[in-house]
SETISE-51852 format. One record per residue (C-alpha): residue in three letters; z, x, y. Coordinates in Angstrom, 2 decimals. Example, Ala and Ser with C-alpha at 12.3 -4.5 7.8 and 13.67 -1.06 7.14 Angstrom:
 rest       Z       X       Y
  ALA    7.80   12.30   -4.50
  SER    7.14   13.67   -1.06
# end
This chain:
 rest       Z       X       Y
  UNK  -37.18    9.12    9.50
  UNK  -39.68    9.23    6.75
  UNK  -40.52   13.00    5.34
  UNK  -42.86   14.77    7.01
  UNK  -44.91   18.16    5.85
  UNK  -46.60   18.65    8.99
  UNK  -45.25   17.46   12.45
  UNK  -47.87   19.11   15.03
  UNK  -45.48   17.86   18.01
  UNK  -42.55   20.32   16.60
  UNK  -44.43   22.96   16.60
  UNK  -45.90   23.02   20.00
  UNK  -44.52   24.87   22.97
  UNK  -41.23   22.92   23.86
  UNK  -41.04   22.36   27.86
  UNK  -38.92   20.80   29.90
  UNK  -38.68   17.13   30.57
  UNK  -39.31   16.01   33.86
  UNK  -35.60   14.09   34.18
  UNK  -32.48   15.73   32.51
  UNK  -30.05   13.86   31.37
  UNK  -26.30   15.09   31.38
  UNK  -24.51   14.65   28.33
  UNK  -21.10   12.61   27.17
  UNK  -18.39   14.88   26.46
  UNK  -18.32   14.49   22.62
  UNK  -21.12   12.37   22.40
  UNK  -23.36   12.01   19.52
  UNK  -26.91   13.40   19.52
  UNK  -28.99   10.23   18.22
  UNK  -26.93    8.85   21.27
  UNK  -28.00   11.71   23.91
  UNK  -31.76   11.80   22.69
  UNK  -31.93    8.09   22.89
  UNK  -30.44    8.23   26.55
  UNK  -32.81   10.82   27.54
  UNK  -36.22    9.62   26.15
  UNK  -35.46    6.06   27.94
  UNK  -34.73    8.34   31.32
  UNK  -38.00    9.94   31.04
  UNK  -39.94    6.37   29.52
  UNK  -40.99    7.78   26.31
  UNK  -40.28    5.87   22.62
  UNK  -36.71    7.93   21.48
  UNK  -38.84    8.71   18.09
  UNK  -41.46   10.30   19.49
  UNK  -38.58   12.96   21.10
  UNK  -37.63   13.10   17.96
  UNK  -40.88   14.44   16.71
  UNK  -41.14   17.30   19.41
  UNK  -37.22   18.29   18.59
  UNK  -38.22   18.90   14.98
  UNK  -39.34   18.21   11.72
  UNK  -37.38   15.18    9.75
  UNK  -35.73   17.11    6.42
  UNK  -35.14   14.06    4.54
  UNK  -36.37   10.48    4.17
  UNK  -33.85    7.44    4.29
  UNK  -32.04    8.10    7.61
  UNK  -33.99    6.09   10.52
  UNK  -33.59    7.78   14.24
  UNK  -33.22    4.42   15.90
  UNK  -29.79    4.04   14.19
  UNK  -27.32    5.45   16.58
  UNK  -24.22    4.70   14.75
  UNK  -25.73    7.55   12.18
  UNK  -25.92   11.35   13.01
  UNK  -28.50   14.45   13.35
  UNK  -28.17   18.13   12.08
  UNK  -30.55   20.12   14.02
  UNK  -31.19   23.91   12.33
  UNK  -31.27   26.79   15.32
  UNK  -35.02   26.29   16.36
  UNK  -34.58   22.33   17.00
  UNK  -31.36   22.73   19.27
  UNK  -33.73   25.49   21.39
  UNK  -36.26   23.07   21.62
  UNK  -33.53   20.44   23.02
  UNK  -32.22   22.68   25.26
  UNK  -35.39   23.48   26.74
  UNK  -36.30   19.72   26.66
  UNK  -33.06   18.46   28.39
  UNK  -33.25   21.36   31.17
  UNK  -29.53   22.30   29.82
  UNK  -28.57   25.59   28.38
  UNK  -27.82   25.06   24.92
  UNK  -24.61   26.37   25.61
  UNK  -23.38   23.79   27.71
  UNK  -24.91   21.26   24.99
  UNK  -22.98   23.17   22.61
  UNK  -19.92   21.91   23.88
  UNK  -20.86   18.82   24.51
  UNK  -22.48   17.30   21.61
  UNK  -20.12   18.25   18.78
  UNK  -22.67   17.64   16.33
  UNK  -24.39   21.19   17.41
  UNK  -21.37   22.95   16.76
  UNK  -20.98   20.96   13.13
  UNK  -24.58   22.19   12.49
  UNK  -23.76   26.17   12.17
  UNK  -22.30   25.14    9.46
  UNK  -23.98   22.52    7.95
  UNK  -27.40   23.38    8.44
  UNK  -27.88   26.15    5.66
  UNK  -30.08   23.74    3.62
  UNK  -32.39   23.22    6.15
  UNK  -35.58   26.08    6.57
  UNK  -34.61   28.66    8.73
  UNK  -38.02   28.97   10.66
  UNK  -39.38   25.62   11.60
  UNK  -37.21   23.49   13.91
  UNK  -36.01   20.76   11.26
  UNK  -33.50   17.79   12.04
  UNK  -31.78   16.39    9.31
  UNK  -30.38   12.39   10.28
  UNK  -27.66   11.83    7.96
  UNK  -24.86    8.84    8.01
  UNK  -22.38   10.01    9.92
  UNK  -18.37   10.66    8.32
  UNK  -17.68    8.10    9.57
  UNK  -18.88    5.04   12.29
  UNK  -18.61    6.78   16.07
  UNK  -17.23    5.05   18.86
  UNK  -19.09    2.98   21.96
  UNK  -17.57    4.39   24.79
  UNK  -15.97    1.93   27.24
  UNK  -18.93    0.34   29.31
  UNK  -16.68    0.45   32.44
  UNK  -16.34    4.25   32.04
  UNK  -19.71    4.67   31.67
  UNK  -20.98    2.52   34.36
  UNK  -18.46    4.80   36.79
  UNK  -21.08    7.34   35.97
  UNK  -23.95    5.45   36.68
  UNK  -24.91    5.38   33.31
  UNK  -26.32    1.72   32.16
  UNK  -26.99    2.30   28.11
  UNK  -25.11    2.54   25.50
  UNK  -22.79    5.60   24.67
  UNK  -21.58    6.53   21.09
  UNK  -19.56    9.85   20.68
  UNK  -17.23   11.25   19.02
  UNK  -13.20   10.54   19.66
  UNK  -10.31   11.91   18.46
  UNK   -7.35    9.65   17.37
  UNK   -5.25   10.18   20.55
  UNK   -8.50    9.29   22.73
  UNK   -9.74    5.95   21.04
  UNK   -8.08    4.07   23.51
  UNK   -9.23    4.07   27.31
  UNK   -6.45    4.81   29.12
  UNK   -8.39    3.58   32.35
  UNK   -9.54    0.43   31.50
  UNK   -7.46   -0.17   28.22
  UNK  -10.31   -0.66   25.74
  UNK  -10.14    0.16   22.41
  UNK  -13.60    1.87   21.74
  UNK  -14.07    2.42   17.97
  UNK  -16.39    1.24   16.43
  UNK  -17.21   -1.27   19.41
  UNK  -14.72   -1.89   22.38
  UNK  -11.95   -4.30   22.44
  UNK   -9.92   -5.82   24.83
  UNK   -5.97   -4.43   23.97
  UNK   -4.57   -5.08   27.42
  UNK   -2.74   -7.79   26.59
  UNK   -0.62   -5.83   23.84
  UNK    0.82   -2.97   26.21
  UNK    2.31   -1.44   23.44
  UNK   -0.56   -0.58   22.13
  UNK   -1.43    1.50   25.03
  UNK    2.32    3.41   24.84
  UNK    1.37    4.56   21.30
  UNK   -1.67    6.43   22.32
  UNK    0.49    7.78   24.68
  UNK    3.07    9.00   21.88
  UNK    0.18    9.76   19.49
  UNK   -0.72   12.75   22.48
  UNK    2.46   13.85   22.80
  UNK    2.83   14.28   18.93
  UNK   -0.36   16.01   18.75
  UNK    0.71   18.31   21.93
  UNK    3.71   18.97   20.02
  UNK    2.33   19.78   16.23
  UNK   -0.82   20.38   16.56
  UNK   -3.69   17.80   15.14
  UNK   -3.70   19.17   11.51
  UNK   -0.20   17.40   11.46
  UNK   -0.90   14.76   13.52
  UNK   -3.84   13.46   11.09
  UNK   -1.80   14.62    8.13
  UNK    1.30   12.12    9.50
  UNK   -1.04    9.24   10.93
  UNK   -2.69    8.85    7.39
  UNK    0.77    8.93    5.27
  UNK    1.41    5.97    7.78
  UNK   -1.68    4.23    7.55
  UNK   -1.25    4.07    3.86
  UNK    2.25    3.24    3.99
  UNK    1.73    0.62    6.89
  UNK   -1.41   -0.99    4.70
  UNK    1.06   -2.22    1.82
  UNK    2.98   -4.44    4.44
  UNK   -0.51   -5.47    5.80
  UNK   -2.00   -6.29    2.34
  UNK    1.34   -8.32    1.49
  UNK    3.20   -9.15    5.24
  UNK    5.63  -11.53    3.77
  UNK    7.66   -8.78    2.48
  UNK    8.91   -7.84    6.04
  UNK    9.00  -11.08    7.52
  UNK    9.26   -9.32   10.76
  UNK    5.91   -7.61   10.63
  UNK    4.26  -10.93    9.91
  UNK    5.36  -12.78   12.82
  UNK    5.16   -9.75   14.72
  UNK    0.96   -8.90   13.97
  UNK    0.43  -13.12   13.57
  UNK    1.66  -12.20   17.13
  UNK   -0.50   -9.49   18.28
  UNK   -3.74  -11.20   16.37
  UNK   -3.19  -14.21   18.69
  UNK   -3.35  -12.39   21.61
  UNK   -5.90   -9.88   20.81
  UNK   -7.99  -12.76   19.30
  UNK   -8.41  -10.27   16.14
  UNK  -10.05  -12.68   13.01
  UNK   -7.30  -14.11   10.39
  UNK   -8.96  -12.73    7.27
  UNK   -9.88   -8.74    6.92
  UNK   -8.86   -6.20    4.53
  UNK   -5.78   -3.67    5.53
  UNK   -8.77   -0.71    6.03
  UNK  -10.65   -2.56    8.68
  UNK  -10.80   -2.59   12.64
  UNK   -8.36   -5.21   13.00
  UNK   -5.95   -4.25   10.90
  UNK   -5.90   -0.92   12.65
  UNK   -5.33   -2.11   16.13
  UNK   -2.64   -4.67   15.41
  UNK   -0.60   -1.92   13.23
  UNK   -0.93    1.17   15.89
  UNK    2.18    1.14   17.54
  UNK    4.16    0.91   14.01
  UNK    1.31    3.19   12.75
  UNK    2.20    6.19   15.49
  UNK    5.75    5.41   14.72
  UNK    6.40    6.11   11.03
  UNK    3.49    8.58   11.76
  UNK    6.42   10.18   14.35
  UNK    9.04   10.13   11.92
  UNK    6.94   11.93    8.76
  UNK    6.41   15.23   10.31
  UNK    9.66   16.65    8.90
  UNK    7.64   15.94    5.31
  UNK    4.61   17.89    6.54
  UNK    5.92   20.94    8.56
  UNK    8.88   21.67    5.42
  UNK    7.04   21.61    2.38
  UNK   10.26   21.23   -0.11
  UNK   11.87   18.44    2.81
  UNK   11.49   15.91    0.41
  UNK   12.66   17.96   -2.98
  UNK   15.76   19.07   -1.00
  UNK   16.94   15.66   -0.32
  UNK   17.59   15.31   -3.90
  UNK   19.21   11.70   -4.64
  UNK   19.72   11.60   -1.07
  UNK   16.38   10.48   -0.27
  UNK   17.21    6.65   -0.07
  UNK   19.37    8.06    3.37
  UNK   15.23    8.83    4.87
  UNK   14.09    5.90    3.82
  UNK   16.55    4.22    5.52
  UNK   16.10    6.35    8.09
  UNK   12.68    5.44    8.12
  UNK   13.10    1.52    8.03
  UNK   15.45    1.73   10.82
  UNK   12.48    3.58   13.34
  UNK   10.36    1.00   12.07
  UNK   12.97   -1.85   13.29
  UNK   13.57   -2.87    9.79
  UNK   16.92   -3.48    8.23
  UNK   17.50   -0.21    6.43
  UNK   19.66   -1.40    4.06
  UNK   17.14   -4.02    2.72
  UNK   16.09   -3.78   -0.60
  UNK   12.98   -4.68   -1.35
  UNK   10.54   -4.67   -4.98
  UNK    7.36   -3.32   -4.31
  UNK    8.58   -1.23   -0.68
  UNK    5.79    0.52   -0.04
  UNK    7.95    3.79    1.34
  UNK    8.97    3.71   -2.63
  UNK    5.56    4.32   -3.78
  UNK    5.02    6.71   -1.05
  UNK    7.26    8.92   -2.55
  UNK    6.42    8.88   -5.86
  UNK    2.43    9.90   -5.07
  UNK    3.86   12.36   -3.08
  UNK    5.85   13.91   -5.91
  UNK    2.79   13.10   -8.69
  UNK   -0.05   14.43   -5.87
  UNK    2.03   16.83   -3.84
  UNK   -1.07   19.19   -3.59
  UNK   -2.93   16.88   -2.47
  UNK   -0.76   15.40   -0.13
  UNK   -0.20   18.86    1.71
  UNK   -4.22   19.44    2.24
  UNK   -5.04   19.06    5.64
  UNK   -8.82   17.92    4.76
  UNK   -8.30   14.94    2.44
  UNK   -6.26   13.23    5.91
  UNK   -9.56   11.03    5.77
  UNK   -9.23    9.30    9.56
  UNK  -11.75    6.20    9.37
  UNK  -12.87    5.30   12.63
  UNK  -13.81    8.36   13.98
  UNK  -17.07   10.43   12.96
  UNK  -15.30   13.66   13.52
  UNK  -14.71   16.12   10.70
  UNK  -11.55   16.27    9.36
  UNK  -10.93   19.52   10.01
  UNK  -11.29   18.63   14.09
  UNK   -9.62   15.69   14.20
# end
């Protein structure tokens, strides 16, 4: 969306489309308007153009894996559009909810929509899912961790589905990742699923450390069909390392719901690691240069305030805030 200083289209009388369009729970809202301009036949930018006024230049509409802030105004004029009250799109399309916060830089009297890259690239919701619905497009929301995987159909759906069906483990660590977040609460469970991530991605940047992890994602990559070469931040990596992922991620809560756990250990803190190593399968004895649970610990004792911040757990494949995650 270019800027525009005068969009006559916005500033007409908004009425109601002639076919509504039922939203995704937690989808996105380039994803809803696209869905309903191609219900009613009309060019997705031109619905653009009656929601509001674009705020900046740079984002482009047609770009669904980016996001829209819409001031108070614009999400009238969608609800009236969509022939849904706005607050059943409210909870819905998170992004409307994200926007009474977000949208104090945009005017407070025109309706003004503000695309912006999203935190992070959304998810395409499993096309077997949606075709239950009767639904034939595309659909891109908004998941939390514990929902990335289709239970249903066994699809991993961020940032495009996969195929994990023939890795059922896979599966029975979503399954654990719910029960920890029924247990703690998500503030922990992001908190703990990060700390793993980062300790995790030092065995996938170097796997012949733990010669068991190797064979065990050369394993998984085979039968997933996952590419040989990526970096330890990318899709790949994160499917192949999810059930070890949700399991060290299991075992670090003690660290995140005692703040002084890990200063009262004292010199016994080689007996968690150990402890540790031993949920991961590992020999817990092993000593090994370069252990990435070693440098966990010591940026948790150089960074401990930033460790114990709930919104730096930076969770990459999902667009949601951190704060909701």
């Amino acid at each position: 969306m270019s800027r525009v200083h005068h969009a006559p289209e916005a500033l007409t009388v908004a009425r109601s489309l002639c076919i509504p369009v039922r939203p995704w729970g937690g989808e996105s809202l380039p994803s809803y308007v696209a869905r309903l301009a191609q219900a009613n036949r009309i060019p997705h930018t031109a619905l653009w153009r009656y929601i509001g006024v674009p705020h900046r230049a740079g984002a482009s509409s047609t770009t669904l894996p980016w996001e829209a802030t819409l001031n108070q105004p614009a999400a009238a004029r969608l609800a009236v559009m969509s022939g849904i009250s706005a607050e059943r799109l409210r909870r819905a399309l998170p992004a409307l909810t994200w926007s009474t916060r977000e949208a104090s830089v945009l005017p407070l009297g025109v309706p003004t929509v503000w695309m912006r890259q999203a935190h992070s690239p959304n998810a395409v919701i499993c096309r077997h899912c949606t075709l239950r619905r009767g639904i034939t497009t595309e659909v891109r929301a908004h998941l939390a961790l514990p929902d990335i995987v289709c239970h249903r159909h066994h699809v991993w759906q961020t940032p495009k589905p996969w195929d994990v069906s023939p890795v059922p483990e896979i599966e029975r660590a979503q399954q654990s990742l719910r029960q920890l977040r029924r247990a703690h609460g998500s503030h922990i469970m992001a908190r703990c699923v990060r700390d793993a991530r980062w300790i995790i991605g030092g065995w996938v940047h170097l796997p012949g450390r733990e010669p068991k992890f190797e064979d065990l994602w050369r394993h998984r990559r085979k039968e997933l069909g996952l590419p040989e070469r990526f970096r330890s931040w990318e899709l790949p990596a994160h499917i192949m390392t999810r059930p070890e992922v949700v399991t060290l991620a299991s075992a670090l809560v003690p660290i995140h719901l005692d703040v002084g756990y890990l200063r009262g250990l004292g010199l016994q803190r080689w007996k968690f690691k150990a402890h540790l190593r031993a949920r991961l399968g590992l020999d817990p004895r092993r000593q090994v240069k370069g252990d990435p649970l070693d440098r966990f610990f010591y940026v948790v004792q150089i960074d401990r305030a930033r460790w114990r911040n709930p919104r730096s757990a930076m969770i990459t494949e999902t667009a949601t805030p951190r704060i909701a995650q």
